[in-house]
Structure formats: structure tokens, C-alpha cells
C-alpha positions as CSV (number, residue, x, y, z in Angstrom):
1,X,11.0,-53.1,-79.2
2,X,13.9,-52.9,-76.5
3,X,16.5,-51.8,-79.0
4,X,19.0,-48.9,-77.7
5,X,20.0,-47.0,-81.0
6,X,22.2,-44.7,-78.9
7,X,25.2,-47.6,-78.2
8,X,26.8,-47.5,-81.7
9,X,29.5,-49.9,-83.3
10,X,31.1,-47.9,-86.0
11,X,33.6,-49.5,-88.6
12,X,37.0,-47.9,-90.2
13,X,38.7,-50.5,-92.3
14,X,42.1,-50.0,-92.9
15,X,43.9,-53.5,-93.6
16,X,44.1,-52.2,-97.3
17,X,46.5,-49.5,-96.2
18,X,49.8,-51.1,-97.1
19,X,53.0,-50.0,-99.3
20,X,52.9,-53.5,-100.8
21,X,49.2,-54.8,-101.8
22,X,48.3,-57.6,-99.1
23,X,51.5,-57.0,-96.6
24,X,50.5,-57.0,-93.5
25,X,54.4,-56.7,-92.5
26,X,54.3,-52.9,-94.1
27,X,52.0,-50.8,-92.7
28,X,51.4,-47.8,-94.9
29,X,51.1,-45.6,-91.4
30,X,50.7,-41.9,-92.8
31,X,48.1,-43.1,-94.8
32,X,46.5,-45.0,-92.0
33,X,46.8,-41.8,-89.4
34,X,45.3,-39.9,-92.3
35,X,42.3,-42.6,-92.5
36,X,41.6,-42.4,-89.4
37,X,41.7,-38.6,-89.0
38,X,39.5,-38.2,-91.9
39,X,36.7,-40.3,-90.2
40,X,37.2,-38.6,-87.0
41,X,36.5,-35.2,-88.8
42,X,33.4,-36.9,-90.5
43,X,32.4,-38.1,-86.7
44,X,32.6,-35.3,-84.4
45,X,29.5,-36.0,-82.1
46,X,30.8,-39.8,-81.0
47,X,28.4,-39.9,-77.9
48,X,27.8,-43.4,-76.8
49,X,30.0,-45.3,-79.2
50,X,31.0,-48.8,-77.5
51,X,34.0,-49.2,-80.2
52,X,35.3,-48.8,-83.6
53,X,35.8,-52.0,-85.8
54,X,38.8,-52.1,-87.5
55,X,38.4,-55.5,-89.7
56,X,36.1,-57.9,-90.9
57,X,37.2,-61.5,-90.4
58,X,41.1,-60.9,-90.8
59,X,43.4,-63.5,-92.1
60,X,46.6,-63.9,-93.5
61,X,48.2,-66.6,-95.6
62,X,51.3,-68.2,-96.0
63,X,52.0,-67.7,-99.6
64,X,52.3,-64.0,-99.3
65,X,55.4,-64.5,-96.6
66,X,57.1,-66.9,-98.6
67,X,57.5,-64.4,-101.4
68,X,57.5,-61.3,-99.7
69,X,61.1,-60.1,-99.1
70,X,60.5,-57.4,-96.4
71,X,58.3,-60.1,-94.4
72,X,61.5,-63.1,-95.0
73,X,63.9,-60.4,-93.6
74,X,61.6,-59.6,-90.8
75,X,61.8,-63.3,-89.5
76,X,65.2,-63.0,-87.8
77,X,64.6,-59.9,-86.3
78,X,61.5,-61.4,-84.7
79,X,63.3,-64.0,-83.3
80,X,65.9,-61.9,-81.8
81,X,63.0,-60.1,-80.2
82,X,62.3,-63.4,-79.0
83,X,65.5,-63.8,-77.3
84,X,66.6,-66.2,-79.3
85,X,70.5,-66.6,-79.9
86,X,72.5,-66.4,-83.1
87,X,73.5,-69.7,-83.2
88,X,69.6,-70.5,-82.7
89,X,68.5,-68.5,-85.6
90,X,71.0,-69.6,-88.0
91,X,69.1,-73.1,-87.9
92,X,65.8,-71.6,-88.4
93,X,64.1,-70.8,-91.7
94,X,60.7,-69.8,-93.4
95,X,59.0,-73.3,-93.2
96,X,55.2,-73.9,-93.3
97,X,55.2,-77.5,-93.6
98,X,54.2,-79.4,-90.1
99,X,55.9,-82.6,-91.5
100,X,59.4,-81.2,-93.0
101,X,61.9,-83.3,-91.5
102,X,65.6,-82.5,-91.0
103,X,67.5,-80.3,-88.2
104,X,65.8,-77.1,-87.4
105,X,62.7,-78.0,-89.2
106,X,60.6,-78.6,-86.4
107,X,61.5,-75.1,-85.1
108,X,61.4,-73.5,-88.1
109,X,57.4,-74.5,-88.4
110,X,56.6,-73.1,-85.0
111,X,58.3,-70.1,-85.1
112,X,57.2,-69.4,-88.9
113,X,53.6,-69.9,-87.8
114,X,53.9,-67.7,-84.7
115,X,55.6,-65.4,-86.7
116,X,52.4,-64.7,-89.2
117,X,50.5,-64.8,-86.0
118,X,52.8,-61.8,-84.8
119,X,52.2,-60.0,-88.3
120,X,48.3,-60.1,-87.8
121,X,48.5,-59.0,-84.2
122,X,51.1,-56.1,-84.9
123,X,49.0,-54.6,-87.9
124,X,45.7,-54.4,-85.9
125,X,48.2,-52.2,-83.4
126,X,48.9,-50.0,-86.4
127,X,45.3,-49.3,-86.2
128,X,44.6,-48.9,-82.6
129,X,47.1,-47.1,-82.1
130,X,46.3,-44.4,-85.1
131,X,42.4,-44.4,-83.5
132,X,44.0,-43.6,-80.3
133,X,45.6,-40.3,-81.3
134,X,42.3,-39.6,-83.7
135,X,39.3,-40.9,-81.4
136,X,41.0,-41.2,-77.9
137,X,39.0,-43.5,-75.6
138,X,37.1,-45.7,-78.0
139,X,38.2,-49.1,-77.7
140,X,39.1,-50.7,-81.2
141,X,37.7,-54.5,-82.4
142,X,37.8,-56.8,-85.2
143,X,35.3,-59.0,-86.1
144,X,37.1,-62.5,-86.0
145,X,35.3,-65.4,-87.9
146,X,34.6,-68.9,-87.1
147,X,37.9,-70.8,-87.2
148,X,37.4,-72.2,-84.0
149,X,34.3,-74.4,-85.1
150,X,36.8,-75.9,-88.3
151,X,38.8,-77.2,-84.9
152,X,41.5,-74.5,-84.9
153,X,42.1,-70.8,-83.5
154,X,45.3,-69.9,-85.3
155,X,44.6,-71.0,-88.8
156,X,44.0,-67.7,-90.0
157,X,46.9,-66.3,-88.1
158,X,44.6,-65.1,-85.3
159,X,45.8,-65.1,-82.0
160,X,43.0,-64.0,-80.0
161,X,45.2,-64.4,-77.0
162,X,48.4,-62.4,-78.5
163,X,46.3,-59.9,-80.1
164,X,44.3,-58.9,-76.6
165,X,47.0,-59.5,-74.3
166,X,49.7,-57.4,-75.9
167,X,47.1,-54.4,-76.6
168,X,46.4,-54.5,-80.3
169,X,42.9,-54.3,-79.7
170,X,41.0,-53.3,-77.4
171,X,37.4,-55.1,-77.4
172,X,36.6,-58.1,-78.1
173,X,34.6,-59.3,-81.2
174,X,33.3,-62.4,-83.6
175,X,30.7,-63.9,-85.7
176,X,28.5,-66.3,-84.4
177,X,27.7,-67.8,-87.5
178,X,28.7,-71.5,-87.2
179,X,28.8,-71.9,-91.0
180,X,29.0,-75.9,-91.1
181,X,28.6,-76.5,-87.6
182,X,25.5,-79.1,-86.8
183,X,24.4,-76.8,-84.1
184,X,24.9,-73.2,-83.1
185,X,24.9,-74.1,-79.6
186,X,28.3,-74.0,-80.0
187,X,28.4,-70.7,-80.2
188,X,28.5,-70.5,-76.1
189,X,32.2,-72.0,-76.9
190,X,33.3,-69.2,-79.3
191,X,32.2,-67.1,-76.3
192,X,33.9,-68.8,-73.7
193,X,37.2,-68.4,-75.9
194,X,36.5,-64.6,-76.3
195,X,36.0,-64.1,-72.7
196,X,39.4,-65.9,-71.6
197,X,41.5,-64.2,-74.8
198,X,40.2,-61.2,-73.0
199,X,39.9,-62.2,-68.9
200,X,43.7,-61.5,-68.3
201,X,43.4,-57.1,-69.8
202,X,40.3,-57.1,-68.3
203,X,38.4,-56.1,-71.8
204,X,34.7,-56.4,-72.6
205,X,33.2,-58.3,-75.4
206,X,30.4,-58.8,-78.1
207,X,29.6,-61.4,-80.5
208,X,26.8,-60.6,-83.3
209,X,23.5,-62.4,-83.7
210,X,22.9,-63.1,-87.0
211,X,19.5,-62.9,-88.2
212,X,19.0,-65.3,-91.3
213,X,18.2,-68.0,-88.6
214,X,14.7,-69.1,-87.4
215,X,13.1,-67.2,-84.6
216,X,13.8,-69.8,-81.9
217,X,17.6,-70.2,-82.6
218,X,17.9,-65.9,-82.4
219,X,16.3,-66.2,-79.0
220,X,18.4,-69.1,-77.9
221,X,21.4,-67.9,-79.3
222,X,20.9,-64.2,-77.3
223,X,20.0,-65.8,-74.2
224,X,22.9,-67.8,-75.2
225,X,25.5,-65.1,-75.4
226,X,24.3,-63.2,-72.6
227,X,24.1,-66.0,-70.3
228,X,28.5,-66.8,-71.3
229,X,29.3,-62.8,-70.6
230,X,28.9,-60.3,-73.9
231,X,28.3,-56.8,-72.8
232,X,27.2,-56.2,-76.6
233,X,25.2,-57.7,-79.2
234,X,24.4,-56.6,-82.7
235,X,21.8,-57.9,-84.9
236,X,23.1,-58.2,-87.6
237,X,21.0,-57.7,-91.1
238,X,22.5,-57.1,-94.5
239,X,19.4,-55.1,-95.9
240,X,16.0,-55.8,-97.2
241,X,14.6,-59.1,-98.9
242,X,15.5,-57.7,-102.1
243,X,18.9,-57.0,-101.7
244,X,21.4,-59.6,-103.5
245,X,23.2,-61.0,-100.5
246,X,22.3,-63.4,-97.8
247,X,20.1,-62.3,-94.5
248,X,17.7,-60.5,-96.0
249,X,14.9,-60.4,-93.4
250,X,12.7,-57.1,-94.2
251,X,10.1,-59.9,-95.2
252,X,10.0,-62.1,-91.6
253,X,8.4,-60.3,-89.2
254,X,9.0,-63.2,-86.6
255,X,12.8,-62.2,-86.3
256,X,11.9,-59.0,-85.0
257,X,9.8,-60.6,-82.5
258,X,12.5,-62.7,-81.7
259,X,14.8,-59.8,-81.2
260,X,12.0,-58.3,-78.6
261,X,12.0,-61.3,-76.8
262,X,15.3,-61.1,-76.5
263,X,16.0,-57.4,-75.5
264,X,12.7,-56.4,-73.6
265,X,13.6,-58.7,-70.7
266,X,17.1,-58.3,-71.1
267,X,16.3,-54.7,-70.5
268,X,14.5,-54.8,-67.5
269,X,18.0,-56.3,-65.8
270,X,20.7,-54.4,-68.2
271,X,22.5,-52.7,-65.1
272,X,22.6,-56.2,-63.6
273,X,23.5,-57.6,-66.5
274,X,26.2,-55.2,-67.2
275,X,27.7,-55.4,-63.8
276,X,28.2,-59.3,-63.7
277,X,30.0,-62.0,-65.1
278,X,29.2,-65.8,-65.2
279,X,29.9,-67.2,-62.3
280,X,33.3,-69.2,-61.7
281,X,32.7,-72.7,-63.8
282,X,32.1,-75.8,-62.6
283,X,35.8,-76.9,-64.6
284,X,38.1,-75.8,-66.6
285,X,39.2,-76.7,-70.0
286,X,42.4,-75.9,-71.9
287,X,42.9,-74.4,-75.3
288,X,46.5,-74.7,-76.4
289,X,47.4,-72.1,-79.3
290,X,50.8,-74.5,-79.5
291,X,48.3,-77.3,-80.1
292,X,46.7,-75.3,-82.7
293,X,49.9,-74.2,-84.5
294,X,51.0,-77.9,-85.4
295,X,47.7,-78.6,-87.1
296,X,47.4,-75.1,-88.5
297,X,47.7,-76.3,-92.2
298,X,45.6,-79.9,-91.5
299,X,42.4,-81.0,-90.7
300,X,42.8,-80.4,-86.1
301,X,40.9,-83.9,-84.6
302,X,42.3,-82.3,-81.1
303,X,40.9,-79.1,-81.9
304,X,37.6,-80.4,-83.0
305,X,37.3,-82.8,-80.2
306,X,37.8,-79.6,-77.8
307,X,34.9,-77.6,-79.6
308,X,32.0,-80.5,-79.3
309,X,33.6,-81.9,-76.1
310,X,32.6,-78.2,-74.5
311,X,28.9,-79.1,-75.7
312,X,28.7,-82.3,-74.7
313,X,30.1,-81.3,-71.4
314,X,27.2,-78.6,-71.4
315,X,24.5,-81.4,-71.8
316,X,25.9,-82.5,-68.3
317,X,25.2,-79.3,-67.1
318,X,28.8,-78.7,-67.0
319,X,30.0,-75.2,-67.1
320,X,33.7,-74.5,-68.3
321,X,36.1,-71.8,-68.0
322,X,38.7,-71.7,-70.7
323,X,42.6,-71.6,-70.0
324,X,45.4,-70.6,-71.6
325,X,48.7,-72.8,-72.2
326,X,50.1,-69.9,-70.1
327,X,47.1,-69.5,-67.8
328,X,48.1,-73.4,-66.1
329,X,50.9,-71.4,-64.0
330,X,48.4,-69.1,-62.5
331,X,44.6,-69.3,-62.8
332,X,44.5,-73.7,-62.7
333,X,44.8,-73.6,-59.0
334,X,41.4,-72.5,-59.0
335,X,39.8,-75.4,-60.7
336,X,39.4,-79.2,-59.1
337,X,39.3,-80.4,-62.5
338,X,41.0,-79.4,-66.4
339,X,39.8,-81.3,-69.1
340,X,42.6,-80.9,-72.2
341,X,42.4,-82.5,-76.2
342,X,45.0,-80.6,-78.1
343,X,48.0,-82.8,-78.9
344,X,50.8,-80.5,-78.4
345,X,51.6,-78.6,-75.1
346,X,54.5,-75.9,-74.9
347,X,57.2,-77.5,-72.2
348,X,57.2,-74.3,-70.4
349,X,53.6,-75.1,-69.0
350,X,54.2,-78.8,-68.0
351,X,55.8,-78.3,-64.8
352,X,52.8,-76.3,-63.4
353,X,50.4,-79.0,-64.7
354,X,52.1,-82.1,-63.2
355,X,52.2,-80.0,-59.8
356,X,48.8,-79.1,-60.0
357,X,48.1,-82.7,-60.7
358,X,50.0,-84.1,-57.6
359,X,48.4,-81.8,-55.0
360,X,44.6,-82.7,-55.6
361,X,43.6,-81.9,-59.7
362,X,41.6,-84.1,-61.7
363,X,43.0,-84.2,-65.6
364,X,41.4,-85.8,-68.2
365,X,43.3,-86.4,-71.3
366,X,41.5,-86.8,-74.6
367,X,42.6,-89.2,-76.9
368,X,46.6,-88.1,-78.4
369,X,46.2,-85.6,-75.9
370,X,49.2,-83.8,-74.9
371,X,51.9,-85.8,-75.9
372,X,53.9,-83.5,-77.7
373,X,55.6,-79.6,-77.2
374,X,56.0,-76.9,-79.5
375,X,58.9,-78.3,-81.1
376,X,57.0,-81.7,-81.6
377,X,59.0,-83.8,-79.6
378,X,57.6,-85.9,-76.7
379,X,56.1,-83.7,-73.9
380,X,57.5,-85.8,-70.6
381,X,53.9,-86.1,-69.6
382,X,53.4,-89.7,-69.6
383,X,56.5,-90.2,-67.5
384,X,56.0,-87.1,-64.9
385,X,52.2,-88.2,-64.2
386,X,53.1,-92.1,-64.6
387,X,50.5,-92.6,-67.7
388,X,50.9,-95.7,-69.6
389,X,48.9,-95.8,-73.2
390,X,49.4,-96.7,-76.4
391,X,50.3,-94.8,-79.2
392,X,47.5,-93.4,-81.1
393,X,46.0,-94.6,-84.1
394,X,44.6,-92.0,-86.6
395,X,42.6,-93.3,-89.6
396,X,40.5,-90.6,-90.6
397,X,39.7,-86.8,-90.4
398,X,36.7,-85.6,-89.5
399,X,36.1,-83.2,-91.7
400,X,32.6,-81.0,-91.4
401,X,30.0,-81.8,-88.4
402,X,27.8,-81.3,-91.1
403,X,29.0,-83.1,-93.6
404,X,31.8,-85.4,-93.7
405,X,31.4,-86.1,-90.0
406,X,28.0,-88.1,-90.9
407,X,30.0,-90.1,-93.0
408,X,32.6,-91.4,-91.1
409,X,33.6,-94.9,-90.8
410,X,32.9,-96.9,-87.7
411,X,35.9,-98.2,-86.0
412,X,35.0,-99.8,-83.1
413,X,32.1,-99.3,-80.0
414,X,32.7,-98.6,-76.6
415,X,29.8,-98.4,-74.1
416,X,27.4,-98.0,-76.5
417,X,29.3,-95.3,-78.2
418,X,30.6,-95.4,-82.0
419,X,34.1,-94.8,-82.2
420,X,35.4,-92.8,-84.7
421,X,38.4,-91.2,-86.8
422,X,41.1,-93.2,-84.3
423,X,41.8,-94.9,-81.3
424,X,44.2,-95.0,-78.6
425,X,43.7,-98.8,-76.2
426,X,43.0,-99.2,-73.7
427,X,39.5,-96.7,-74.0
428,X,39.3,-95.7,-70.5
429,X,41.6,-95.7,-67.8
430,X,42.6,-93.6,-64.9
431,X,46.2,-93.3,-63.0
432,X,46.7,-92.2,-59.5
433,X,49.4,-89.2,-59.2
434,X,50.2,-87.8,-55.3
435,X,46.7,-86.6,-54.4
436,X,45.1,-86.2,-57.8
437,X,45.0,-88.4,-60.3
438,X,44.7,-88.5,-64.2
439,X,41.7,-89.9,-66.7
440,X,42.9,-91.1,-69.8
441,X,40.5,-91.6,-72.8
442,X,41.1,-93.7,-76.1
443,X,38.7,-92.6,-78.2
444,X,36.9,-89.0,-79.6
445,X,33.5,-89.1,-77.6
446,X,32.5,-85.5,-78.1
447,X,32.9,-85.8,-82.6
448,X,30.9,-89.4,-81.5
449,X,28.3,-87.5,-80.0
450,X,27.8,-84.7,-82.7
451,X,28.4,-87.0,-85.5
452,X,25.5,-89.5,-83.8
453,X,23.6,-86.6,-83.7
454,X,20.1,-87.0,-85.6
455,X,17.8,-84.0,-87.0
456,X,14.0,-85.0,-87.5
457,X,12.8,-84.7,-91.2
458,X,12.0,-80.9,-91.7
459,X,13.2,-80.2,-88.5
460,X,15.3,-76.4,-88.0
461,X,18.6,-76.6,-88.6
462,X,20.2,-76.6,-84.6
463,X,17.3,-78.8,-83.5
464,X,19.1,-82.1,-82.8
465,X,18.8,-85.3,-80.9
466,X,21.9,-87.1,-79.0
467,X,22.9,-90.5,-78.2
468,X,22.1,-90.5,-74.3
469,X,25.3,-93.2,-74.0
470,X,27.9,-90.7,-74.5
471,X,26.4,-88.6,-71.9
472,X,26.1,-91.5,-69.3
473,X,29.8,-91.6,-70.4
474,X,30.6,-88.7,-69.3
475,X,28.8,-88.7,-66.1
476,X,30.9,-91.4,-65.3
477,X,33.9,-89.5,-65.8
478,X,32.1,-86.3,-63.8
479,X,31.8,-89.4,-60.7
480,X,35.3,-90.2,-60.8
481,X,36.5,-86.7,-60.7
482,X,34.1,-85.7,-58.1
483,X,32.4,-83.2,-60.3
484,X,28.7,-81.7,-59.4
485,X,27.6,-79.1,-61.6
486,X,25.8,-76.7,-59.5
487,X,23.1,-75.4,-61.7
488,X,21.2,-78.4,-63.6
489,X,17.9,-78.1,-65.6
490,X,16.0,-81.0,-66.9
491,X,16.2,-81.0,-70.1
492,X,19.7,-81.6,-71.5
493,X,19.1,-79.0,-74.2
494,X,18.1,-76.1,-71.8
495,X,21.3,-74.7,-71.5
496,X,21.6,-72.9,-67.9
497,X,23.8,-70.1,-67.1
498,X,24.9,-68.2,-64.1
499,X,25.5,-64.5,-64.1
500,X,26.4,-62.8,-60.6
501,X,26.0,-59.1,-60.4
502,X,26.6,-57.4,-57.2
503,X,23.3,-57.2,-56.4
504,X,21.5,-60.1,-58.2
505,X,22.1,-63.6,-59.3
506,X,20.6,-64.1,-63.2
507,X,20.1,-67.4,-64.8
508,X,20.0,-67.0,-68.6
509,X,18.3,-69.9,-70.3
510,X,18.9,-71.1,-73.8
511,X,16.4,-73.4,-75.0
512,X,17.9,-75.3,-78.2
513,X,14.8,-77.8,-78.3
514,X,13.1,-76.4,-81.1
515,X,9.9,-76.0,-79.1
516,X,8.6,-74.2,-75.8
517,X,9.2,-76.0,-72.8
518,X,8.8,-75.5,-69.1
């Protein structure tokens, strides 16, 4: 049925390998070179593996640094590696609370959180590093959950971009589960994350396709995947319909039809496949881990915002290419347009925005967006670009697309959209800045559109209809920036995506309808 059982993903857990239970800041590294040895030995014939997993959804809480003594005595060190100076460090403590007030506290939050960041990235190094001297070129993974879909990246104290960019790991990895989220459509964002944490080494990436799903969504969501850039899928199945655990599927038949469907044409092009990439998108759209860290212990609006306004901008046919806070000095200039949501910017990258804005770029600010840097103060953005808006008024969370979402309380309506969660007046506006100029929204229209969002009585779980006015919204927004996507299907839930390949162009289609359609 078009399935290669000689690409293998093999898995060596070793998290557990520390000389305090749970410390992720004491590596037990004898005992993890010995781990890893040991499965080497029991692996001698390693002939086609694509990686070696390291983790299942890794995480790391705060409560274990606040009483751990070898990771509070760590903190200062890591800030001298930081370049901080004395007199800088001496101000700064453990603190995980965004809202302590008081000198130093600010700081102390941001570097506390990109401290356990720093912890998780340099344990899954212990491990790479051990499987390098044990099982020399097999790239190492770990399978990162869903955190993204809850509206934040660094929650768990995973920093896809740290973790990839400084050489912990070597592959790319994670679920596309979407536990709570309305539609797994989204899952083409949890790609488009993966593939910029890992565009600047230059690593490959994979993303499961789990199979307790209907038929339909397993086809859309490989067609899905494939069409945003994996070089690997997995299918995954805990074991057969008997088994006490979820995705049990011995008993469907129809999944592994599904699967067929999706492998047997995908391996009639799989040298194409494997030598493309998408195709530059139509825009770009930030993801600020900065903006992530101040809402890293609270419910993210901005981060959630950025997750369904990648979907709605996909039901425009809009294609996006994810940036970095970092990736504004160098890969922006690309891009005629940068749509951003997170509220907090680091001050390092403003310069390079407001420049790019002034020769020619098109920004559009989210509601909140941007207004603040690392340490939480004001930003400077406002005054460099000329923006004039009020502050922002937050009334609610919005909790779960698939839950509290529904419930929210309407605020106001705007264009035929229900406003929700907060406002910022005026609703819509745009400001000239040199040659570019800068559209300023008021309001969340991307957790409007998913919390709008209506499934028919009996209907599959990711088959959804949308309000058409947030999309005619949007279009207007596309207009003023002089935005034309350049692949369009007819149907706003056929997703459409571009793959070039040195010698072919490949459109994947991902129909999330529910139903054939031509």
C-alpha cells in the first residue's frame, strides 16, 4: 500500500537519566553515554534510519527550579554567559511571576523564563551529543507537542528556535494532534513553525499523522503536511482495537485506505518531493518567542490570534512564511508584507522593522500588537512608525477553540464581524511611514472567525463552516497592502500548496470540506 518499511524512526529515551529525579540542569552523562552505547550494540545493522528520537513531548516546569539548588546557582552563571555585568546580575533573581512589580523584576521574569528554556535545550544536547559518539550520523529529534495551538511556543520551556539553531537536535519533529483545536487544519501552522525553527541549520523535518481521525481528515492532513515541507511522516497507531489506550484502529479498515491514498501517489513523485520545498510565501508572518515568554504562565490572546489568523489567512489563499524576532534583520527584506500579533517585541529587532517599514513593507499590527520589549516596557514602535491608537482593552480570555471560545461574550461588531475578548478603537486604520506604510487593527478577527465557526449536527470533527465577513475583511486588508496570492482554488477549504523541485512544480491539495470535490 505505498508504505516504505525500510526508512526507520527509532526512539532512545533518556530524559530519566539525571543525578537528581526530574533535573534537567544535572545530566547524569556516564549513564547517558552508557544508554546510548547499549542501544547502539543492540542496533548494529542501522541501514536507512532517518533519526533517532530522543523524547516524547518534553517539558519542564517551574516549581522544580525554584527548589532545586544546583539549578538556582546555575542562574548567574547563565547570565554571565549571557554577557551580562555584575552589577546587572545582582538585580536579577529566580522570578516566574509576569506581574511582580519592583526593580529588577521585569528582568528577572525574562531571563528566569529563558533560562528554563536554556535548561531544556542544553539537555537534549546531552543526548545528541552522546548519539553522536555511539551512532555517528543519525540525526537526533524529539517529538514536541501541541503548545503552539494553546497560543504559546515556550510554555513548556521549548524553544524550537534555540534548540535547532544552537545544535541540540538535529531533526525536526511534533505531533499533529490538535487536542482542543476546532480544526486540524491548523496543523499546516505547526508545520510552518517547524520549517522556520529549522530553515536557518538547514535541517529536515517530520510531523506524525495520527490515525484515530476519520479517513478524510488523514488524507487532508498528509496532503497537508507534504504540501508545507515534511520529508517524513509516520502513521502513528498505538496497537490494535483491543488494546487499552486511544488510537486503536486494527478494526477500521478505511484508515488504511486513507494511508494508500496518501502514499501511493505521493510515491509516484517522492524524488520530486524530496528535492523541493514550498515555494517562497506569498507573506510573511512573525512569531516572537519574547512575545511568548511574557504570557508563558497565562492564557496568550496574541499567541492565539497568531495561530487562527495563519488559517484565516489560508482561506484567502494566502501562503505565509514564518519569521523569527531575529529573522527581521535578515530574511524580512524578502517579503512585501509581515503580518505580527504577539504583544511584546525584543528592542534589538525594532530598528530593522521600522527600516523595513520606511523603504516599501506593508505591516499589519494585530490588536496590542507589539507594544512592548522583553523587559515589558514600551517598545518605541508607535512613535518610530508614527501609529496613534488607543490603549487596549482586555476583558476576557479565550480560552479553548473548542470550548470556551464558543462561549465568549460579544463585545461589539465590526463589518459584520463579532468582536471578542477585547478591543483596541479605532478598529481599522492605516498610517503612512516613508514608502510603506502600517495597518493597524482593533480587534481579534482570526479567534472571531474560529469562534463563529459552525459544525453541522453529526458532522466530523474539522468539518467547519466560516463567517464569509471576516474573510471579506481580510481581503480588504490583502487590497491595501497590494497582496495577490498566486495560487487560488475555489473553494476556501481546499487548501493549495506549492512545492518546487528542480525539475517539477507539485501542488498538494488538502481538501478539509468533509466531502469530495472537484
Amino acid at each position: 500500500i505505498g508504505i516504505g518499511g525500510n526508512k526507520k524512526r527509532s526512539s532512545n529515551f533518556f530524559f530519566h537519566l539525571t543525578k537528581t529525579p526530574g533535573c534537567l540542569g544535572q545530566p547524569d552523562r556516564p549513564r547517558i553515554d552508557e544508554s546510548m552505547k547499549t542501544f547502539a550494540e543492540k542496533n548494529p545493522d542501522r541501514a536507512g534510519w532517518t533519526m533517532i528520537n530522543l523524547m516524547d513531548e518534553p517539558g519542564f516546569g517551574f516549581d522544580h527550579v525554584e527548589s532545586c539548588p544546583v539549578c538556582r546557582d546555575g542562574f548567574p552563571a547563565y547570565l554571565r554567559n549571557l554577557g551580562l555585568a555584575e552589577s546587572e546580575i545582582g538585580k536579577i533573581r529566580i522570578n516566574n511571576d509576569p506581574k511582580a512589580d519592583g526593580p529588577g523584576e521585569k528582568a528577572s521574569y525574562y531571563y528566569t523564563r529563558r533560562y528554563m528554556n536554556h535548561l531544556m535545550t542544553e539537555m537534549h544536547r546531552v543526548g545528541t551529543e552522546a548519539a553522536g559518539r555511539h551512532l555517528p550520523g543519525i540525526p537526533t529529534t524529539a517529538n514536541f507537542a501541541c503548545e503552539l495551538i494553546s497560543g504559546n511556543l515556550v510554555s513548556r520551556c521549548v524553544d524550537w528556535y534555540e534548540i535547532f539553531a544552537t545544535g541540540a537536535l538535529g531533526y525536526g519533529w511534533n505531533e499533529d494532534w490538535g487536542g482542543w483545536a476546532r480544526t486540524r487544519q491548523v496543523n499546516g501552522y505547526y508545520v510552518d513553525v517547524m520549517r522556520s525553527a529549522c530553515r536557518e541549520p538547514g535541517l529536515d523535518f517530520g510531523i506524525y499523522n495520527v490515525l484515530g481521525r476519520p479517513a478524510w481528515e488523514i488524507e487532508a492532513r498528509g496532503f497537508l503536511a507534504m504540501g508545507h515541507g515534511v520529508k517524513a511522516m509516520s502513521f502513528f497507531n498505538y496497537g490494535p482495537y483491543y488494546a487499552i489506550t486511544s488510537d486503536t484502529n486494527s478494526h477500521r479498515p478505511e484508515v488504511y485506505e486513507a494511508i494508500k491514498r496518501v502514499t501511493f501517489p505521493a510515491g509516484a513523485v517522492e524524488s520530486q518531493l524530496m528535492a523541493g520545498k514550498p515555494a517562497a510565501a506569498d507573506a510573511a508572518q512573525l512569531l516572537s518567542v519574547t512575545g511568548d515568554i511574557w504570557y508563558a504562565t497565562r492564557d496568550n490572546i496574541f499567541g492565539k490570534e497568531r495561530a487562527w489568523l495563519n488559517l484565516l489567512l489560508r482561506h484567502c489563499n494566502v501562503s505565509c512564511d514564518v519569521l523569527s524576532e531575529d529573522d527581521l534583520a535578515t530574511i524580512l527584506p524578502r517579503y512585501a508584507m509581515l503580518f505580527a500579533t504577539d504583544a511584546h517585541l525584543k528592542r534589538s529587532a525594532l530598528p530593522h522593522l521600522v527600516k523595513w517599514v520606511r523603504d516599501g513593507g506593508v505591516l499589519y499590527l494585530g490588536a496590542g500588537a507589539l507594544a512592548r520589549d522583553e523587559f515589558d516596557e514600551p517598545l518605541g514602535l508607535d512613535e518610530a512608525l508614527n501609529l496613534h491608537r488607543e490603549p487596549l482593552d482586555l476583558q476576557a480570555d479565550p480560552g479553548r477553540s473548542e470550548y470556551e471560545m464558543r462561549r465568549l461574550k460579544e463585545l461589539d461588531s465590526f463589518e459584520g464581524m463579532p468582536l471578542f475578548c477585547g478591543t483596541q478603537k479605532p478598529y481599522c486604520q492605516t498610517f503612512p511611514c516613508g514608502k510603506g506604510k502600517t495597518i493597524v487593527a482593533g480587534f481579534f478577527p482570526a479567534i472571531s472567525y474560529i469562534a463563529t465557526s459552525e459544525r453541522a449536527e453529526g458532522a466530523d470533527h474539522s468539518t467547519l463552516s466560516f463567517n464569509a465577513a471576516h474573510r471579506a475583511w481580510i481581503q480588504k486588508i490583502l487590497a491595501e497592502g497590494g497582496l495577490s496570492p498566486r495560487l487560488t482554488t475555489d473553494n476556501y477549504r481546499v487548501e493549495a500548496n506549492w512545492i518546487q523541485s528542480p525539475r517539477a512544480d507539485l501542488v498538494a491539495l488538502s481538501n478539509w470540506t468533509g466531502c469530495e470535490r472537484t
